[in-house]
C-alpha positions as CSV (number, residue, x, y, z in Angstrom):
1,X,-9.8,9.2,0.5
2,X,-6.3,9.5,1.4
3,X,-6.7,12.8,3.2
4,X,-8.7,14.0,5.9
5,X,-11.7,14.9,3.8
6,X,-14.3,13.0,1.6
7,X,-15.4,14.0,-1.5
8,X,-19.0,14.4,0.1
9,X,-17.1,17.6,2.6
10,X,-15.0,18.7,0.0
11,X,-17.3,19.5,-3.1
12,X,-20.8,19.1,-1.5
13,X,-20.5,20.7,2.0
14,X,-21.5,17.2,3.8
15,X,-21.5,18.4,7.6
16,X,-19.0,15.8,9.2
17,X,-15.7,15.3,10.4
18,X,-12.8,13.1,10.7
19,X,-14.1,10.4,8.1
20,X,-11.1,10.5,5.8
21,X,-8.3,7.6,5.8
22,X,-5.5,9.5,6.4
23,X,-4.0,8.1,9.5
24,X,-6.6,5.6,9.3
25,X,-5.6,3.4,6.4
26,X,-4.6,0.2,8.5
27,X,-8.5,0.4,10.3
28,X,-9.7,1.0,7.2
29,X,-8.1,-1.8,5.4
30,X,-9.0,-4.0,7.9
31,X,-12.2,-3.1,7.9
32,X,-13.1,-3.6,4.3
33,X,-11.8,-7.0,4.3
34,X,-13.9,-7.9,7.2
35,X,-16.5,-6.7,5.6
36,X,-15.6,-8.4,2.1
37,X,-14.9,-5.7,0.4
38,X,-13.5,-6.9,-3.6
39,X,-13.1,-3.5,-4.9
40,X,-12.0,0.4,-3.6
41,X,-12.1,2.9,-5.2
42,X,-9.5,5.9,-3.7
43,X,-10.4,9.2,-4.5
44,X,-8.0,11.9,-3.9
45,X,-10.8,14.7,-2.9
46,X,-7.9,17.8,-3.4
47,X,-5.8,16.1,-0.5
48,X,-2.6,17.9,-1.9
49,X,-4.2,21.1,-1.4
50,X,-6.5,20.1,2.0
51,X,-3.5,18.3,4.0
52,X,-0.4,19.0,2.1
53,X,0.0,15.2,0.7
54,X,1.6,13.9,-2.5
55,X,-0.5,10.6,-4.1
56,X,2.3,7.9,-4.5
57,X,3.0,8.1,-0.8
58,X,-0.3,9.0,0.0
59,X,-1.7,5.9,-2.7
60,X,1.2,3.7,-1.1
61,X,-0.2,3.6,2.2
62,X,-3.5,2.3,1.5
63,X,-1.9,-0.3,-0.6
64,X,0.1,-1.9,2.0
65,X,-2.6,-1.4,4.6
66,X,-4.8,-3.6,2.2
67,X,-2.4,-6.3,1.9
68,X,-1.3,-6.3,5.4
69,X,-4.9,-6.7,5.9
70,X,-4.7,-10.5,3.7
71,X,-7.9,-9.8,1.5
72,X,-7.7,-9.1,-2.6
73,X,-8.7,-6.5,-3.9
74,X,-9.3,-4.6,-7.1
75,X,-7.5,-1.1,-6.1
76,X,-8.6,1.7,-8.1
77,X,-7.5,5.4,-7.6
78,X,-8.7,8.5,-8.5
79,X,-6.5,11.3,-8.5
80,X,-8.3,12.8,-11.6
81,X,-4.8,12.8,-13.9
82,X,-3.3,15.2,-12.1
83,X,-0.3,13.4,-11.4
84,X,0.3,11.3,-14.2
85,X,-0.5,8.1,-12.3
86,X,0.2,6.0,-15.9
87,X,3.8,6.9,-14.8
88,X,3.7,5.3,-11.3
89,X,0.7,3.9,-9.9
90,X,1.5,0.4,-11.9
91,X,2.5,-1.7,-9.4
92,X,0.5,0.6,-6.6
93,X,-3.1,-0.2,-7.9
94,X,-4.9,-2.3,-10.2
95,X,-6.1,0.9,-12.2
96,X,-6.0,4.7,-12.4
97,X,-7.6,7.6,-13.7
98,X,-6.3,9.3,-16.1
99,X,-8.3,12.8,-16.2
100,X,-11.2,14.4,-14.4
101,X,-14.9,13.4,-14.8
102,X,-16.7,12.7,-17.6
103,X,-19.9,14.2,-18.4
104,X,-22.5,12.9,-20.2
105,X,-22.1,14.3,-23.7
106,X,-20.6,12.8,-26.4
107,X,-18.3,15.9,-26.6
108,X,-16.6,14.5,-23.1
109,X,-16.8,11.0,-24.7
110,X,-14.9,11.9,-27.7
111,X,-12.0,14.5,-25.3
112,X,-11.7,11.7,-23.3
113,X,-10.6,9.2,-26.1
114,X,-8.5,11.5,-27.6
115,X,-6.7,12.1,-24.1
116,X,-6.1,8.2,-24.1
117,X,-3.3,8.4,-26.8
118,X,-0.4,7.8,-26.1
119,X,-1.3,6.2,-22.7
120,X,-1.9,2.1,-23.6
121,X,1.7,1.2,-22.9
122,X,1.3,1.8,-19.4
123,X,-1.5,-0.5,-18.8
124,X,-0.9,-4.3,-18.7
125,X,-2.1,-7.1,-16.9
126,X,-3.6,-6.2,-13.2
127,X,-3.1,-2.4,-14.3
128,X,-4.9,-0.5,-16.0
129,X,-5.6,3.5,-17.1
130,X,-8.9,4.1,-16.2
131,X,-10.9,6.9,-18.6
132,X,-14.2,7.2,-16.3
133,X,-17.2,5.2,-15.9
134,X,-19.1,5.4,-19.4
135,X,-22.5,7.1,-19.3
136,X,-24.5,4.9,-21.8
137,X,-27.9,6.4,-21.9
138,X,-27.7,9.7,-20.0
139,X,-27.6,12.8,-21.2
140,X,-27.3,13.6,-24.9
141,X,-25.6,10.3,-25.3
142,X,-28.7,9.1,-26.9
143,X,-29.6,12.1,-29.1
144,X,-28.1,11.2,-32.8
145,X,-27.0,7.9,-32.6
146,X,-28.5,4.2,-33.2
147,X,-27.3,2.8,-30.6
148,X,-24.7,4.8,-28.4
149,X,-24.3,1.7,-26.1
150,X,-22.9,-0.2,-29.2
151,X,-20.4,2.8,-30.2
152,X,-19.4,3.2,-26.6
153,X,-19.0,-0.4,-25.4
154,X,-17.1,-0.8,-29.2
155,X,-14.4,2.2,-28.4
156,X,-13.9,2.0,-24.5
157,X,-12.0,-1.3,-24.2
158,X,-9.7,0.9,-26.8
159,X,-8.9,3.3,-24.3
């Protein structure tokens, strides 16, 4: 989380404090490779509106703490599309997503393609729009098709 909330404090009330990165990113960073970390996933968690920050700086950060910190890792950020992170997160993380969550409907499965177009020339190798996590199997994903897990797994690499 690049500002001074979690996601936890800011949509669920978790009681705590000061367990955000910002200011914090070199620790962090250091800290996950100690700890082997391959993968982080950044979410924003309304930092533009809970300490004033903008994402590419705020995304920036992280990414040079976690190479100054001499471990690789898969950087993924979350800012929900807000931003239009296709336009500038390439070369700041590996991928990026490119609207809010998806819920498990196949409603949300369908919006969520349909927002995709348009967006493939921004991805490339080592970056990558990120549509969600697919949610084969929850839900009403099941209700009325075959096999949703075929459909799904057939039109996500797509996106």
């Amino acid at each position: 989380m690049p500002g001074s909330l979690t996601c936890g404090q800011q949509y669920d009330d978790y009681q705590a404090s000061g367990i955000g990165s910002l200011g914090f990113e070199t620790t962090d960073a250091q800290t996950f490779a100690e700890w082997g970390v391959d993968h982080l996933k950044y979410d924003w968690c309304r930092a533009h509106l809970n300490d004033g920050l903008e994402p590419g700086p705020a995304f920036r950060r992280m990414r040079e703490a976690l190479r100054a910190a001499g471990r690789p890792v898969v950087y993924s950020i979350s800012e929900y599309g807000l931003f239009k992170p296709w336009q500038w997160a390439p070369g700041v993380a590996n991928l990026w997503r490119t609207m809010d969550d998806l819920v498990p409907t196949w409603e949300s499965v369908l919006s969520t393609l349909d927002q995709q177009v348009g967006l493939d020339g921004y991805s490339r190798p080592g970056a990558w729009n990120d549509p969600d996590m697919l949610r084969i199997g929850n839900g009403t994903l099941t209700e009325g098709m075959p096999s949703p897990g075929a459909v799904g797994r057939s039109t996500w690499p797509s996106a």
